[in-house]
N, C-alpha and C positions, 0 to 999 in steps of 0.2 A: 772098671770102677776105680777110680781114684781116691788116694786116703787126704782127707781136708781138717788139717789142725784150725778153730775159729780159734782168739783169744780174744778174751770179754764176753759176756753175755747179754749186752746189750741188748736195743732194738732191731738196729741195723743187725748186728752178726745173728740174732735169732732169727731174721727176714731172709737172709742169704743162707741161713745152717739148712731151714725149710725146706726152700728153694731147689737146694743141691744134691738133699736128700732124696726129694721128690725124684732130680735126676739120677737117680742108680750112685750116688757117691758113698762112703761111706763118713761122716760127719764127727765130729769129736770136740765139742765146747772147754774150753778150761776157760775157769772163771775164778780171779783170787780173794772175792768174798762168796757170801756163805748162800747168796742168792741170784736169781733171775734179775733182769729188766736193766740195768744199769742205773740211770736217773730215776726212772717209773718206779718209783718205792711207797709203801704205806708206812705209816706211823701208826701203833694201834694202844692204848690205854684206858682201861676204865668204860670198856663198851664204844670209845668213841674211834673212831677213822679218819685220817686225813690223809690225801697224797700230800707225798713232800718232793714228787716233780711237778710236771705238767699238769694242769688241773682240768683243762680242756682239749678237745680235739676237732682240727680241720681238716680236710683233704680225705674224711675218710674213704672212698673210694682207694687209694693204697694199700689201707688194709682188706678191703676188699678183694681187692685183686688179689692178694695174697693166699687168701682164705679158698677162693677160689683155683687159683692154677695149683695149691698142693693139698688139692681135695673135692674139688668141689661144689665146692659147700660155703652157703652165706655166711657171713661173718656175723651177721643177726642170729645167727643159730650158737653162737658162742658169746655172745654179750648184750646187751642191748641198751642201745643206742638210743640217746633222745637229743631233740632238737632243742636245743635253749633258745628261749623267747621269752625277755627279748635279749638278743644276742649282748649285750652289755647295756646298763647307766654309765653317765660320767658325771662326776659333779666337779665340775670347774672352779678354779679361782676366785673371781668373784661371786659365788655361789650357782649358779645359774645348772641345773640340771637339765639332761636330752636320755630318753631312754632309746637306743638303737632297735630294733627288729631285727630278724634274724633272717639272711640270706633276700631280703627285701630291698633292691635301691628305691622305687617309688617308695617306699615305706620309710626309710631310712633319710630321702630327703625330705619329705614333708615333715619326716619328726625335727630337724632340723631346722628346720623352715618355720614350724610352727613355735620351736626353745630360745633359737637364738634372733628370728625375722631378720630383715636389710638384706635380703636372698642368700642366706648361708645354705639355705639346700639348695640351691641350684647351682648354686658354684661347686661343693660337695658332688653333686651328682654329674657335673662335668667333668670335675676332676677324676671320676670315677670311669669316666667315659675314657678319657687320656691314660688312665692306670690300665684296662684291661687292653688298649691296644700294647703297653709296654709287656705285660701276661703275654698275648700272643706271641711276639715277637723274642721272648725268650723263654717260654715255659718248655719247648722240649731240649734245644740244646743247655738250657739251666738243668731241669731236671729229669727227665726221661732219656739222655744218651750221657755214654758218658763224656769225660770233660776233651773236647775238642782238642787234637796238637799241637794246632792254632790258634792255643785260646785267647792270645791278645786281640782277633777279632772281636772276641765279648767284651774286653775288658776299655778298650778302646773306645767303642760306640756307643751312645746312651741311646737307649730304647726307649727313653720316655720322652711323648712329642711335646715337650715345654713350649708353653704360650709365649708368645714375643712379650719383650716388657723394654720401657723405656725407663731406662736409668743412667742419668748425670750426660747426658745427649747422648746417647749410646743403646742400639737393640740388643739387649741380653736375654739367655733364656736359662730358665733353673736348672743346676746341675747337679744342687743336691735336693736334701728333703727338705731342709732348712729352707730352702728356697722358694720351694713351691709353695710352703705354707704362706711367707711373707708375700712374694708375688701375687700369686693366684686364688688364694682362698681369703686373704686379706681381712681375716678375724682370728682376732687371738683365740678362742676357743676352739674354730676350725682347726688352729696351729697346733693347739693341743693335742686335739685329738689326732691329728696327723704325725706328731711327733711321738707320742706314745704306742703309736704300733710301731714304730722303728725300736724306742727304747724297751721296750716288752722283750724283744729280741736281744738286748744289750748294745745296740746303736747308738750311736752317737748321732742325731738326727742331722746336726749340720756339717759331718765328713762322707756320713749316709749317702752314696749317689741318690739322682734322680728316683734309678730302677727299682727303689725302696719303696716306689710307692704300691706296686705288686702286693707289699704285705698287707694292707687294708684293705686291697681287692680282692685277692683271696678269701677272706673271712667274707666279707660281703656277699662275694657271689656265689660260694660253697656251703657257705654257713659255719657255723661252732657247735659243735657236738659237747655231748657229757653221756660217759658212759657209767652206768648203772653200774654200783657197788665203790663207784671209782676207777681211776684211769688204770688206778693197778690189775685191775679188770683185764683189760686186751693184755698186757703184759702178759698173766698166766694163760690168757687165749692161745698164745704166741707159742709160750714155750711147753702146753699142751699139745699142740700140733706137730709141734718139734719131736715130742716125745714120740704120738704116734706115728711119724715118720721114720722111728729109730737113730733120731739123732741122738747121739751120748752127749752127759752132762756131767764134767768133774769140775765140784767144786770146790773152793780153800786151795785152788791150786793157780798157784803165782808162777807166769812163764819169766822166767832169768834170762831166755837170749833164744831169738830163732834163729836158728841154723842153717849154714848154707854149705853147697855141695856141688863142686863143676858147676859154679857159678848160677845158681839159681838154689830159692827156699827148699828147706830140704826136711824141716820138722822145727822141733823147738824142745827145749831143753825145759823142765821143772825145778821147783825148789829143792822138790825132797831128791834132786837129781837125776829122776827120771826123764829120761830120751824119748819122744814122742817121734819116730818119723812120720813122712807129710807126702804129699807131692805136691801140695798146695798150701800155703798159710793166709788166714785174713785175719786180720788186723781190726780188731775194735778199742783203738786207744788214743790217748794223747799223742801228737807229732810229738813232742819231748819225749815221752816214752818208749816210742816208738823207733825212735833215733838209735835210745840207749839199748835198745834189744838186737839194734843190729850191728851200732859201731860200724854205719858206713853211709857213706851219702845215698837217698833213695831218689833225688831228684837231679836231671842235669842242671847247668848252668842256664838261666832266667827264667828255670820253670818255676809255677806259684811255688808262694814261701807256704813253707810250712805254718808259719804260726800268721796268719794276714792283719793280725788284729794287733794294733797300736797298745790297747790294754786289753783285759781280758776281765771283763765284768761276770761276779758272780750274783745271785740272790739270794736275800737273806727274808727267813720266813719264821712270821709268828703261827705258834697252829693255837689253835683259841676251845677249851671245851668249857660252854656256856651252860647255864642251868635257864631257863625258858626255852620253849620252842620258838622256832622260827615263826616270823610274823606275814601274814598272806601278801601277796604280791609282793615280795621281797623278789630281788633282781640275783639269778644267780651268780652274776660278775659283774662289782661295779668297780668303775677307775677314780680312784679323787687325786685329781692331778695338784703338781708339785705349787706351792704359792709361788716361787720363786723357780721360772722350770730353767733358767739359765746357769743360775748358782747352781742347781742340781748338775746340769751336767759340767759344767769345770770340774764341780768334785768327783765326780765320775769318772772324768778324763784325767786329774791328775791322780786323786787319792792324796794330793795335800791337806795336813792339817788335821786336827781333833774336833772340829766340830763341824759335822755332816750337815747341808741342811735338809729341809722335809722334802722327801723325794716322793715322788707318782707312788700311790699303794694302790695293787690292787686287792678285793675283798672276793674272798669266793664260799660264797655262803649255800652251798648242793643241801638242796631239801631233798634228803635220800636221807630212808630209816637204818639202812645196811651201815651209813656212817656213824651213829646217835646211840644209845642206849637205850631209849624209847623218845616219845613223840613230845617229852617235858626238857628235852635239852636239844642241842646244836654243836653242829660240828664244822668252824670259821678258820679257814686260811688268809692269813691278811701276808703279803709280799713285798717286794722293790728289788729291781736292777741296786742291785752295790758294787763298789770296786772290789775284786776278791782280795788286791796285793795289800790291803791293810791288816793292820795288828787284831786278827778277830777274838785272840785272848785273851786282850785287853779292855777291862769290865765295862770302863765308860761310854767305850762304844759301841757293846753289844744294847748298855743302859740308854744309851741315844737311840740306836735305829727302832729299839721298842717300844720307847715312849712316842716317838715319831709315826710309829703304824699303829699304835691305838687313838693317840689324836685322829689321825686321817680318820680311823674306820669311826669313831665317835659322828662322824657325819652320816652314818651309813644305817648303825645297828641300834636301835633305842635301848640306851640304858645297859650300855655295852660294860661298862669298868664293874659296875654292881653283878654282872650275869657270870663272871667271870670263875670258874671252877679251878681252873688250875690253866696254866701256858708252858708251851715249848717251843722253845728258840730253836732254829736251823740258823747255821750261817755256812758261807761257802767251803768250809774246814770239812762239814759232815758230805757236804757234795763230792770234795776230796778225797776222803776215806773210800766213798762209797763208791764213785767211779774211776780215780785215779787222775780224774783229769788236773793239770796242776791248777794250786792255790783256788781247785773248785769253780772255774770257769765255764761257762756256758757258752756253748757255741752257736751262733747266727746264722740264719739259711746264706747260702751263695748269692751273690748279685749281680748284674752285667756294668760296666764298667768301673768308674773308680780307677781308673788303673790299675785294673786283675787283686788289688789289695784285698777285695770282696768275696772275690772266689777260692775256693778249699782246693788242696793237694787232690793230684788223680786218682781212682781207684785202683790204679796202677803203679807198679812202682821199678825202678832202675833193676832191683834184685828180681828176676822171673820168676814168677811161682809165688810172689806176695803180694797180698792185695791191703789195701783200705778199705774199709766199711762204717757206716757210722756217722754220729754228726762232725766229728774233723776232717774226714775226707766230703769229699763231690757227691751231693751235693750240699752238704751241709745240714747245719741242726734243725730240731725240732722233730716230733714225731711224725709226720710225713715223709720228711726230705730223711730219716733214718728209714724209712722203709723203703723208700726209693733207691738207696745205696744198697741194699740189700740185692732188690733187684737186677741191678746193676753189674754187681760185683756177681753173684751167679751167672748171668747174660755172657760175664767174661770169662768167667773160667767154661762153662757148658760149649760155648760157642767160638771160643777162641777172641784174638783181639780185633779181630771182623767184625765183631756183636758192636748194634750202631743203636742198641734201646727198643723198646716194643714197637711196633707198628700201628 
C-alpha cells in the first residue's frame, strides 16, 4: 500500500483519489479552500442556486465509468441525469434563430435546413461527417492513453480531412476552425455557430487548428447532459465516493512546496508547517503553481510548454435571481452570438483597450425547483469567454460586460430587466480565489496539431513519483477530460509507466 499526497480537490484529483483508493492506497486530499470540486461550485442566496462553473455536461459515460470500477454502481444511482432537449437555441446576428436537438444529426440538420435554407443542413451534416472521422482518429491517443513521448506526431498532423478549396489559383485545405467555417460551411451563421463551440472553450477560433472541429461533434453525437439539483451535484457524488472509499480530506490547507528525496517526490510540505510524507504526489494545479512548489524544471527540453495558450481567457458570469417563473418551452441553453464576432475576438486576443465589445452570451436558464424558491421565480446564469489579464477591479468594466449580458439575454427572457430580484457578478478574480489557477483562466480540452501549442503538459513529470491531474495536464479541460486525467494518472501510478489507457 502506497501513501498518495493529491493537492487540489478538484475533478480530476477526486477521479484519480477514487481510483487509487479503490486500489489498496492509502489517499490523503489537501485542499487550500474550504471545499470540494474545484471550478464545480454553487452560489446559494435567498432560496435561489446557481452553478458558478460548468452549467452542463457531456461525455458522461466518464463518469460512469468512474462510478462503476470504484463500486459498482451506476452513476444514475447518485445523480440524475437528464437529457436537455433541445440541446441548444441560438439566436444569431441578424436575428435569425435554429433551436438544435439533442444528440440528433438528422434532427440537427433538418433544423438547420428548415432556420437558415440554401442547404445549411447539409453542409452542417457533412461537416459533421468530416468532424467524427477527425474524433476517430484522435480520440484515444487524445484522451484515453496517456500523452505519447512522441507527441509531435499529434501535433504535427491534422486529423481533420478538409475539403479541397480553390483560392487565388491555388488548392488549399482548412487548417484552422476559422477556416472551415469560411470554406466549407460558407454561411455566416453556420460560422457562428461553428466558432462558438471553439470559443465556449476559450479558443480562439481562427488559431483553433482544424481538430477543433471534434468539439461540436462531441456534443452532437453524445449529447448534453444537465444534472438534477445542478452540476454541483456529481461534484458531491464524487467526493462522497471518495469518502466511502476512505480517501481523507484536509481542508484550509495550503501545500508551500512538494518535497523531494533521492531524486524523486517524496511528500509535500504545509502552511502550518506540517510534513506530509508521500510516495506518490498528484498535482491538481496551475503549471505556474506548480513550478513554484517545486523550484525545478518538470519538463525536458521541447517537451509541451507548460502554459500552451498565447492568453489565458477567463469567464465572466451574471447569476440572475428573477421574480416570475420560467416560461414553457423556454430552451435550457441559448447562445446570442456576438453582432460583431471579429471585434470580439481581437479583444479577446489582446485585452486592449476599455471598451469591450458585445461578446457571444450564453443564457442557462435549468427549470429545476431544487434551484428557485418556489415555482414563482427563476434561477438565470447568463456568461461570456473574457480575457482574464484585465483590470476586473475596475468598475467600468465590470459595468460594461453587465450591461452587455443583459442586452444579449433581453433577446432571450421576456421582460427580463423588470423580473430582476437582485444579481451577482462573477468575474475571473473569484475563479482565482477559488481554484488558484492564475488571473482565473480556464483551460481548453487538448487538440491534435497546431503545433503541439494545443496539447497540455504529461501526466508525468521529470521529478518520479509526481504526477499531474486535472484540466492543465493531458488531457486537458472541462469536466470529462478532468475525469479522464484522473483515470489516467491512477493507470500510472497502479500500473507503472507501461499503463497505455483502458482497453
Amino acid at each position: 500500500m502506497a501513501r498518495i499526497a493529491v493537492i487540489g480537490a478538484g475533478m480530476g484529483a477526486m477521479a484519480a483519489a477514487a481510483r487509487l483508493a479503490v486500489a489498496g492506497h492509502r489517499v490523503v486530499v489537501y485542499e487550500r479552500t474550504d471545499t470540494y470540486g474545484g471550478a464545480v461550485r454553487r452560489f446559494e442566496r435567498d432560496g435561489f442556486g446557481f452553478d458558478t462553473g460548468p452549467g452542463l455536461l457531456t461525455l458522461p459515460a466518464v463518469y460512469r465509468d468512474l462510478f462503476v470500477k470504484t463500486g459498482k454502481e451506476p452513476l444514475e444511482d447518485r445523480v440524475e441525469l437528464v437529457q436537455v432537449d433541445p440541446s441548444s437555441r441560438h439566436v444569431f446576428a441578424d436575428g435569425t434563430e435554429v433551436s438544435l436537438p439533442n444528440a440528433s444529426r438528422a434532427g440537427v440538420v433538418a433544423a438547420l435546413e428548415e432556420a437558415l435554407g440554401g442547404g445549411a443542413g447539409e453542409r452542417w451534416g457533412e461537416f459533421l461527417v468530416r468532424a467524427r472521422e477527425a474524433w476517430d482518429r484522435t480520440r484515444r491517443p487524445l484522451l484515453e492513453e496517456p500523452l505519447w513521448p512522441d507527441w509531435r506526431v499529434l501535433a504535427e498532423k491534422e486529423p481533420y480531412p478538409a475539403v479541397p478549396h480553390k483560392r487565388l489559383l491555388r488548392t488549399r485545405r482548412a487548417s484552422t476552425l476559422a477556416e472551415i467555417g469560411a470554406w466549407e460551411l460558407r454561411d455566416e451563421r453556420l460560422d457562428a455557430l461553428l466558432q462558438s463551440s471553439a470559443l465556449a472553450h476559450g479558443l480562439d477560433p481562427r488559431t483553433a487548428p482544424a481538430s477543433a472541429a471534434v468539439l461540436p461533434y462531441m456534443e452532437h453525437a453524445f449529447g448534453t447532459w444537465y444534472v438534477r439539483g445542478g452540476v454541483r451535484e456529481l461534484a458531491r457524488a464524487v467526493y462522497e465516493r471518495c469518502l466511502e472509499r476512505r480517501v481523507e480530506f484536509v481542508f484550509d490547507a495550503e501545500v508551500l512546496r512538494i518535497l523531494d528525496k533521492d531524486g524523486r517526490a517524496a511528500g509535500v510540505k504545509l502552511g502550518d508547517g506540517t510534513v506530509a510524507e508521500a510516495d506518490h504526489v498528484v498535482a491538481d494545479v496551475d503549471p505556474a503553481w506548480l513550478k513554484a512548489l517545486t523550484d525545478r524544471p518538470l519538463d525536458g527540453n521541447g517537451d509541451v510548454r507548460t502554459d500552451p495558450f498565447t492568453t489565458r481567457p477567463g469567464r465572466f458570469a451574471l447569476l440572475l435571481a428573477l421574480r416570475g417563473g420560467c416560461e414553457a418551452g423556454a430552451a435550457h441553453r441559448t447562445v446570442v452570438h456576438a453582432p460583431d464576432p471579429e471585434s470580439e475576438l481581437d479583444f479577446l486576443a489582446s485585452a486592449d483597450g476599455d471598451q469591450p465589445p458585445p461578446p457571444t452570451v450564453a443564457v442557462l436558464r435549468p427549470d429545476d425547483p431544487a434551484l428557485r424558491p418556489d415555482d414563482g421565480h427563476e434561477s438565470v446564469v447568463l456568461s461570456a469567454v473574457v480575457p482574464s489579464a484585465v483590470d476586473w477591479d475596475e468598475e467600468g468594466m465590470v459595468r460594461q460586460y453587465t450591461e452587455h449580458l443583459l442586452e444579449a439575454a433581453e433577446a432571450v427572457i421576456p421582460g427580463l430587466r423588470d423580473r430582476v430580484l437582485w444579481q451577482e457578478v462573477r468575474t475571473p478574480d473569484n475563479s482565482d480565489d477559488e481554484t488558484g489557477a492564475f488571473l482565473g483562466a480556464v483551460p481548453a480540452p487538448a487538440l491534435a496539431a497546431g503545433g503541439g501549442r494545443f496539447l497540455h503538459p504529461s501526466n508525468t513529470t521529470r521529478l518520479p513519483g509526481l504526477y499531474r491531474v486535472g484540466g492543465w495536464s493531458h488531457p486537458g479541460g472541462g469536466l470529462p477530460h478532468a475525469g479522464m486525467s484522473g483515470a489516467l494518472v491512477a493507470g500510472l501510478i497502479v500500473e507503472g509507466p507501461e499503463f497505455r489507457g483502458s482497453q
